[in-house]
C-alpha positions, 0 to 999 in steps of 0.5 A: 685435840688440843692439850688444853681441852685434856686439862680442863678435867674432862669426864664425858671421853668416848672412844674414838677420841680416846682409841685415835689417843692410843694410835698417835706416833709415839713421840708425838702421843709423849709430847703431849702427854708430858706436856699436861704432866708438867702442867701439874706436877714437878716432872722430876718428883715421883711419889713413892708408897709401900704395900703390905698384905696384912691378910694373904690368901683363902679369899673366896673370889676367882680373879684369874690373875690372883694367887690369893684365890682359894680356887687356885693352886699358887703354893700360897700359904694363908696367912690370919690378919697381921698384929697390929704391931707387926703392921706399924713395925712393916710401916716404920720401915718402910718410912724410914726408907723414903715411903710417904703413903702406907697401903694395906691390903687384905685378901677379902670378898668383903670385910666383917665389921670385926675386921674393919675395927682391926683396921681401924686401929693399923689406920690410926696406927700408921697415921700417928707416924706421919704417913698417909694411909690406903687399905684394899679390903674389897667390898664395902657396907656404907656402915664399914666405909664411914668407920674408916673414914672416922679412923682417918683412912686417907685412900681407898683401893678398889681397881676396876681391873679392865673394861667391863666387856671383858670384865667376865673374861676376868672374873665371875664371882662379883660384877663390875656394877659391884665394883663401881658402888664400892667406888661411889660408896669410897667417894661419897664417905670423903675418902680419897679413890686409888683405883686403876687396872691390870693390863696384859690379861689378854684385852684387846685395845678397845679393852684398855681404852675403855677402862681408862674411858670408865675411870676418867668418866666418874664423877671425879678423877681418882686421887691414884691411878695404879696400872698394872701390867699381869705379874703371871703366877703359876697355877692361875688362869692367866698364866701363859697369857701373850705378854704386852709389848712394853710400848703399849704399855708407855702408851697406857701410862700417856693416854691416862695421863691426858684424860686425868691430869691431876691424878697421880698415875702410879707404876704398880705391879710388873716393875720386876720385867720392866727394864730402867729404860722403859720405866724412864719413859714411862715417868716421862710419859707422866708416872709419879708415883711407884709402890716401893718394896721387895713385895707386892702383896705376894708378887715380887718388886723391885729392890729399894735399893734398885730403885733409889739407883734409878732415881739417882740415874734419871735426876728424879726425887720422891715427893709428897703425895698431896693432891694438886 
């Protein structure tokens, strides 16, 4: 399969071509997935965005991987949704140190109309200091999708997690069809989509291509492409999962890559356990774009200053975060 077929923005993948993807020699499957990548992006810039839990805990929905589920004993304390104030005061500072794009996630099955108001004010909020905007809420009514995009909402996360064959593996509490509305419901209201998936939650292979097959077979390629590798967390179901070999996770990054050229693929959760090499090849293999910050939501990240170092080290600049 030649390069110029993956850049022509394909959306009809199956999985023997994307599985023989995943089995190419390493450095020839890195070739060509950075060769697309130089194809659209400066491959010496990565975006970088800043996350903030503006609502933690007491959600009603049984994600094995979530601390924040009610169902589980993680120590979380339950947090109410953030003041507005405190919101921008996290959004400035995270400006401040080279963030372009600011997400908010809350700890929702699915938002009340009185909350999406509030969110509708942090959006306008972090918009009037010059960043691009992205909320995690869950579910959505078509009436709470358009209010956020009359607040100005840039981006919209809703991530698939994993292949809908292990999808129940995952989670119980809504279904994957569930999920892929939310996503069609984002994308018909003019919002741009971030959506990708965690990996290391036990799937097998054919798991991880089929999630990268469902993401690069929507209609439109989402603007981001968050993958995730398990942060493992006491007290949740998948704590004690066997660990991904880092390989295949650079493997990941590639193959999404070459079946999203245009999209920005993102290096999310996990980045505490991924040593500066493997980051490395993973920018190489067509990262870029980061999340920023000591925090994740509840799970740690890098330090900033870690990360500006690294940077540093590999030559590499942020960047905005326009779609090319």
């Amino acid at each position: 399969m030649s390069a110029t077929i993956a850049m022509n923005l394909r959306h009809d993948w199956q999985l023997e071509e994307v599985t023989a993807l995943f089995n190419l020699p390493f450095n020839d499957l890195l070739f060509q997935a950075h060769s697309i990548h130089r194809e659209h992006f400066d491959p010496n810039e990565v975006q970088i965005s800043s996350l903030l839990s503006i609502k933690t805990g007491s959600c009603s929905e049984d994600c094995g991987y979530c601390p924040q589920s009610a169902r589980y004993d993680s120590d979380l304390t339950p947090e109410a949704l953030m003041p507005i104030d405190e919101v921008l005061k996290s959004a400035q500072q995270a400006k401040d140190q080279g963030a372009s794009r600011f997400c908010m996630g809350a700890a929702w099955r699915s938002p009340k109309d009185k909350d999406i108001e509030r969110v509708v004010e942090m959006v306008q909020g972090v918009k009037s200091l010059g960043m691009e905007t992205c909320v995690t809420l869950g579910m959505l009514t078509d009436k709470q999708t358009d209010a956020l995009k009359a607040g100005g909402l840039d981006y919209y996360n809703h991530n698939l997690d994993t292949s809908e064959d292990y999808y129940s593996e995952v989670i119980t509490t809504r279904s994957y069809q569930d999920r892929l509305d939310t996503l069609s419901r984002v994308r018909d209201a003019g919002i741009n989509v971030c959506c990708g998936g965690i990996v290391g939650m036990g799937e097998n292979d054919n798991d991880r291509a089929n999630l990268l097959i469902e993401l690069a077979n929507l209609p439109q390629h989402p603007e981001s492409v968050p993958i995730n590798m398990l942060v493992q967390v006491e007290g949740t179901p998948m704590m004690g999962s066997e660990k991904l070999d880092p390989f295949m996770f650079i493997r990941m990054i590639a193959v999404a890559r070459i079946l999203m050229p245009k999209s920005r693929v993102r290096l999310s959760a996990g980045r505490t356990e991924m040593s500066d090499e493997m980051q490395a090849f993973c920018f190489f293999a067509g990262a870029n774009s980061i999340f920023y910050g000591d925090k994740l939501l509840t799970t740690d990240n890098p330090m900033t200053n870690h990360d500006l170092s690294l940077f540093e080290r590999l030559g590499v600049r942020s960047a905005g975060s326009s779609y090319a």
